[in-house]
N, C-alpha and C positions, 0 to 999 in steps of 0.2 A: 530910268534908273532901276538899276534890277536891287529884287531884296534879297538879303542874307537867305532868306528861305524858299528862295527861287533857285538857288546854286545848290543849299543841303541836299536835295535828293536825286541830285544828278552823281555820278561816277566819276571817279577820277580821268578816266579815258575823257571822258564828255569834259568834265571843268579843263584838262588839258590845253581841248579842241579852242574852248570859250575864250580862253588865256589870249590865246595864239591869236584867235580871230581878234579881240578887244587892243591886243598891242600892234596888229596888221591897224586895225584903227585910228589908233591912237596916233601912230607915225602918221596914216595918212589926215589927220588934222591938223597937226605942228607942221605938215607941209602947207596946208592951205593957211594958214594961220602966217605964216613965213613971208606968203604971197600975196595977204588980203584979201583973200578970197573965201575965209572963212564965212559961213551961213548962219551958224546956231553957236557960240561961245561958252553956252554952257556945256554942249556935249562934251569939252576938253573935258571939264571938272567930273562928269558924271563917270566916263572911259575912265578916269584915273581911279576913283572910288570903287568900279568893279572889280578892275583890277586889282586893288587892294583887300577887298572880300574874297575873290579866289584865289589870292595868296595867304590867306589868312588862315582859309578853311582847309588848303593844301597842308599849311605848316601842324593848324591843331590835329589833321588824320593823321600825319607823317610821326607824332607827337605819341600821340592813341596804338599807333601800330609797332613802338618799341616795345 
């Protein structure tokens, strides 16, 4: 699980890229999750909590830059 301060000093291009990749992710675990074929159950909850930090730190720059 990554930390808040692992994402602050990356770029928005880069948290963009991170997004994209973590919800490419994420769908592919609700597929395997769908099938039983899930490995690790926690990584759902973890995918879901990064994505909620790089949304978070999108909305407060987005917030910052009015």
């Amino acid at each position: 699980m990554a930390k808040n301060s692992d994402f602050t000093g990356q770029s928005d291009d880069q948290l963009s890229e991170a997004l994209g990749n973590l919800k490419r992710e994420q769908f592919n675990l609700r597929f395997q999750a769908a099938t039983n074929q899930l490995e690790k159950p926690s990584r759902v909850r973890e995918v879901r909590k990064d994505i909620a930090r790089i949304k978070t730190l999108q909305a407060q720059r987005a917030a910052v830059a009015k």
